[in-house]
C-alpha positions in Angstrom: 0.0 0.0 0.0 1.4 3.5 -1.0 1.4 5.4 1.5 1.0 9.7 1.1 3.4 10.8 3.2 2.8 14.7 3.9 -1.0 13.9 4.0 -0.7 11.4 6.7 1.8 14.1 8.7 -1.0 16.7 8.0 -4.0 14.0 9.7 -2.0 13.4 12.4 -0.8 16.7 13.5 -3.7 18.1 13.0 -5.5 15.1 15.3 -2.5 16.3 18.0 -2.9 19.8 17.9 -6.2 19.4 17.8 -6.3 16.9 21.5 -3.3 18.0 22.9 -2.5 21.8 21.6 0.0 22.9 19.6 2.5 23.7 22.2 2.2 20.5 24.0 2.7 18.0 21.0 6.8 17.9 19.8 7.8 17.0 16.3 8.3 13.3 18.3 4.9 13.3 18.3 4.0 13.5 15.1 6.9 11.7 13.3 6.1 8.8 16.5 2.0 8.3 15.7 2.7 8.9 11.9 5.3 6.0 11.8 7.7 8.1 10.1 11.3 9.8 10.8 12.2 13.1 11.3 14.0 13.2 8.5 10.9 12.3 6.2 8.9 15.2 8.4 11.2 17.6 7.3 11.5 17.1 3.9 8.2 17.9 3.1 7.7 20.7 6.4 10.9 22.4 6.9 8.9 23.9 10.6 6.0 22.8 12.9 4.8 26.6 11.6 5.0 25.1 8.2 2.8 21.7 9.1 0.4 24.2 10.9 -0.4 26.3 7.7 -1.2 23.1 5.7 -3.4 22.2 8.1 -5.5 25.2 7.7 -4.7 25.1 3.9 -6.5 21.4 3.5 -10.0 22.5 4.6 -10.1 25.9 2.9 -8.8 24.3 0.0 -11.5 21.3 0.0 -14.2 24.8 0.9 -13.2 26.7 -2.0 -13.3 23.8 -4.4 -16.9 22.6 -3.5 -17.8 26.4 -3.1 -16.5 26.8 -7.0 -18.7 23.9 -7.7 -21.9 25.6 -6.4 -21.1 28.9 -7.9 -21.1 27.0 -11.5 -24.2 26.1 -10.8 -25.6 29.3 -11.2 -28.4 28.9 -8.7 -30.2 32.2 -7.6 -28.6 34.3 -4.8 -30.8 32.3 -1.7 -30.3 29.4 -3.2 -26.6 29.6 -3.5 -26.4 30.5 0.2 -28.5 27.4 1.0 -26.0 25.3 -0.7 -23.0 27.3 0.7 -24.1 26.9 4.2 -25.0 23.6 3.8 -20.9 22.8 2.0 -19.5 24.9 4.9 -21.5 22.6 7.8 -19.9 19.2 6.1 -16.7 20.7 5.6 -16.3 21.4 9.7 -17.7 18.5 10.1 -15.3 16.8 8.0 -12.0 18.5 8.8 -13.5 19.1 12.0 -10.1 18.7 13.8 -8.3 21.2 11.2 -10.8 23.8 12.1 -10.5 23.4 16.1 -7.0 23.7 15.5 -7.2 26.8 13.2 -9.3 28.5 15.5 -7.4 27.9 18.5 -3.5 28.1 17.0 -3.7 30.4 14.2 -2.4 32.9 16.4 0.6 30.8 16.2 1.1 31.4 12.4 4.3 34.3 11.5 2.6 37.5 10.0 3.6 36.5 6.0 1.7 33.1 6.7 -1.3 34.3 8.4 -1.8 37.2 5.3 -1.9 34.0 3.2 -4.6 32.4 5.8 -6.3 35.6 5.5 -6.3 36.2 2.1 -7.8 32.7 1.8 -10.3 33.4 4.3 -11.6 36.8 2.5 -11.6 34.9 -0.8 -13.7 32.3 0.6 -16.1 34.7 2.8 -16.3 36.8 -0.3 -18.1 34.1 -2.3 -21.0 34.6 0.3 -20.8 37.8 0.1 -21.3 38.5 -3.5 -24.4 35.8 -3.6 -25.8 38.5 -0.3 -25.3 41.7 -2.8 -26.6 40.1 -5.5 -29.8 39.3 -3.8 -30.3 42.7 -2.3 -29.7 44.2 -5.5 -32.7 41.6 -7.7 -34.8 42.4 -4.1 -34.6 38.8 -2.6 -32.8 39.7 0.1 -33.2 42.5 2.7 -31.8 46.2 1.3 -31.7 47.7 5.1 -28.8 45.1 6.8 -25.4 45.7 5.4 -24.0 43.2 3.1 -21.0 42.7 4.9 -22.7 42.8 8.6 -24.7 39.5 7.6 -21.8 37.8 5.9 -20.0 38.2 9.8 -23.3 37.0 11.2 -23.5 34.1 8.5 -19.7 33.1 9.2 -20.0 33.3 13.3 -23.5 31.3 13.0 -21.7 28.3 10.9 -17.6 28.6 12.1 -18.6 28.1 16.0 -20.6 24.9 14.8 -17.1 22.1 15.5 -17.1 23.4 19.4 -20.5 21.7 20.2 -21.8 19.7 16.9 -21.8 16.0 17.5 -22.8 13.1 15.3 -26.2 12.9 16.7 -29.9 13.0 15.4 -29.2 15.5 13.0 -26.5 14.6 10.3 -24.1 17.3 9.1 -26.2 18.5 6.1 -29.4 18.4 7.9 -27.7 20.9 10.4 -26.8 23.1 7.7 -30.2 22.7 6.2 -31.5 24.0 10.0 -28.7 26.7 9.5 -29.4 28.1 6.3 -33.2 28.1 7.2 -32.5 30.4 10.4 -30.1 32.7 8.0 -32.1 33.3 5.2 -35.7 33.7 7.3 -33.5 37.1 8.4 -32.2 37.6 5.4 -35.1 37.5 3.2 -36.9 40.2 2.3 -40.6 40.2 3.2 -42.2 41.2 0.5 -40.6 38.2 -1.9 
C-alpha cells in the first residue's frame, strides 16, 4: 500500500494539535503516531509553523473547491447561500479537527503566513458575500442590513458549529439545512 506521506503528517498533527495543543505536542509526536522519521517530516515541512499552515490550507482548500462547484451552478442568490451553508457545515464537520485547530492556533502562524490564511479566508467569505449583494440588488434579500454585517453573522452562526456539533440526530447536512433556514428567514426580504 502507497502510503501519502505529507497527507498522513498533516491527519496526524492536526489530530494532536487538535487533542493535545499545539504547544504541548513535539515533532516526536508527530513523526512517533505517523510511523515516520524526522527526516521524512522535514522534507516535506521544513517547521512545525510550516505543518500548521497546511493544516488550515486542507479545509479551505477542500471549501473553495466545493464552493466553485456551487457557484457554476448558477443557482439564484438564496439558493446559492442554502448550498453554501449547507458545503461549509460538512466541511467542519469533515475537517472538523483542522478547524479546532485553526481557531485555536492560528495565532501561532508568522505574520507573512497568516496574510496568506487571511487572504484565503476573505476569498472564501467573499463568495458569500457577493451571492448577499446580489440578492439585495434583484430584491430577494433585505436592502436595510449591510451586506458585509450578515456575511460576519452568516460566518459566526456556521464557524462556532465544531465546538459543540456531534454526530447525533441530526446529520451534518441536515444541520446546515436548519442553519441556512435560520439565515435566510432574516435575510429575506418580506415582500418576496
Amino acid at each position: 500500500m502507497i502510503v501519502d506521506v505529507p497527507e498522513t503528517l498533516i491527519q496526524i498533527a492536526a489530530e494532536l494539535f487538535a487533542s493535545r495543543g499545539y504547544d504541548a505536542t513535539s515533532v516526536n509526536d508527530i513523526v512517533e503516531a505517523a510511523s515516520v522519521t524526522k527526516g521524512a517530516l522535514y522534507y516535506y515541512f521544513n517547521t512545525k509553523e510550516e505543518l500548521l499552515f497546511a493544516i488550515h490550507q486542507r479545509f479551505i482548500e477542500a471549501e473553495m473547491a466545493q464552493a466553485q462547484k456551487i457557484l457554476a451552478r448558477y443557482f439564484k442568490p438564496a439558493e446559492r447561500i442554502r448550498r453554501l451553508i449547507i458545503s461549509l457545515i460538512e466541511s467542519i464537520a469533515e475537517f472538523r479537527n483542522e478547524v479546532t485547530v485553526f481557531f485555536r492556533e492560528r495565532h501561532r502562524l508568522s505574520p507573512e503566513l497568516f496574510a496568506q490564511v487571511q487572504a484565503a479566508r476573505d476569498q472564501y467569505e467573499a463568495i458569500f458575500e457577493e451571492a448577499i449583494r446580489e440578492g439585495q440588488q434583484e430584491g430577494t434579500f433585505r436592502s436595510d442590513l449591510d451586506a458585509r454585517l450578515m456575511t460576519l453573522a452568516l460566518f459566526g452562526q456556521c464557524n462556532w458549529t465544531y465546538t459543540w456539533m456531534k454526530p447525533g440526530p441530526l446529520t451534518p447536512r441536515e444541520l446546515g439545512e436548519h442553519l441556512a433556514e435560520i439565515f435566510l428567514r432574516g435575510a429575506l426580504n418580506r415582500s418576496s
